[in-house]
N, C-alpha and C positions, 0 to 999 in steps of 0.2 A: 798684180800691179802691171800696168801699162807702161811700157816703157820708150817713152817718145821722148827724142830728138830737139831740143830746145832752136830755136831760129838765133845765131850770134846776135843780127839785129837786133832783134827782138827781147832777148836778153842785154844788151851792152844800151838797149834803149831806157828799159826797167831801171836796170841797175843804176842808172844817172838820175832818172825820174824820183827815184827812192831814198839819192843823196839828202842829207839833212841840209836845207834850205831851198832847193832847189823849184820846189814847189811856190814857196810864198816868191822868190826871186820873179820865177815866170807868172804869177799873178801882178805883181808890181810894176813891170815892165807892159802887160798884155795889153793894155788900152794908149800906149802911144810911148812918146819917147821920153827919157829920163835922164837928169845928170847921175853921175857914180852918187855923189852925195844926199841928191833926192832916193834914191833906193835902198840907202844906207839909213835915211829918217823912216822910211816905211817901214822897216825893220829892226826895230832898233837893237836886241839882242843879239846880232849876227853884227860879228866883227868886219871891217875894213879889208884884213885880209885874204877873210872865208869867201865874203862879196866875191873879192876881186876873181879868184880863184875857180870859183861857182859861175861865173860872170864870164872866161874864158873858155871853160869845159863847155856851155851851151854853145857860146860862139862857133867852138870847134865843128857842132852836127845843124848849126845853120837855124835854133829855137832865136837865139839872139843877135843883134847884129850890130856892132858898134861902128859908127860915124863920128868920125874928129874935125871940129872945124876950127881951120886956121883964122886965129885971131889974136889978139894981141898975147895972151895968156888961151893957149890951146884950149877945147874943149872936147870933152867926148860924150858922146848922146849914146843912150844903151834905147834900141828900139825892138819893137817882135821881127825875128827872121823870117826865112822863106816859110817856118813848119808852127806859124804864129795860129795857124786858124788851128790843125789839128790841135796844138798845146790849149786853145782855147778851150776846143770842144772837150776835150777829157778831163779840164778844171770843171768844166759847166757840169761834168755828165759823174764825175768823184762828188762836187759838192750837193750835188741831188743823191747820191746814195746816202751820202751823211744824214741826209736830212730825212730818212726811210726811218722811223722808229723799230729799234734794236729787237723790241722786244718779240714783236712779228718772227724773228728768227730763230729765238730764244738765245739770243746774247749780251750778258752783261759786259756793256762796255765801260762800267763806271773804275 
């Protein structure tokens, strides 16, 4: 066995990528901006608080980027961040393997 050296990056990128929800969150978001509660209807089995939570973690490496606009009653817009196009392309390039039939590999994914 090969013994290499994992990238922290690279690692600490995965490991958020592979949070549960995090995936549908950055498809919900990917084509323009959203209120908190618009992205909470696109997903309806993910809780308010997980959102919120998942919603910040991205913020933090710049996938999302929240804008509040002063108005009578605040509002906050969840948009794609700086790393919006990469996130794109690895949704585009994950859901074309999906759609690779398993069996070509010999794998029962049922």
């Amino acid at each position: 066995m090969i013994n290499v050296k994992m990238c922290p990056k690279f690692e600490a990128t995965f490991t958020l990528l592979g949070k549960r929800w995090t995936g549908l969150i950055i498809r919900a978001i990917l084509f323009g901006q959203h209120h908190f509660s618009e992205i909470a209807q696109l997903i309806p089995l993910l809780n308010d608080r997980m959102l919120s939570k998942r919603l910040k973690e991205l913020k933090a490496v710049g996938i999302v980027k929240r804008t509040v606009y002063p108005e009578i009653s605040p509002q906050a817009h969840f948009l794609p961040g700086c790393w919006w196009r990469a996130s794109e392309i690895l949704l585009r390039k994950t859901q074309a393997w999906k759609s690779i039939p398993t069996f070509r590999f010999g794998w029962n994914m049922n």
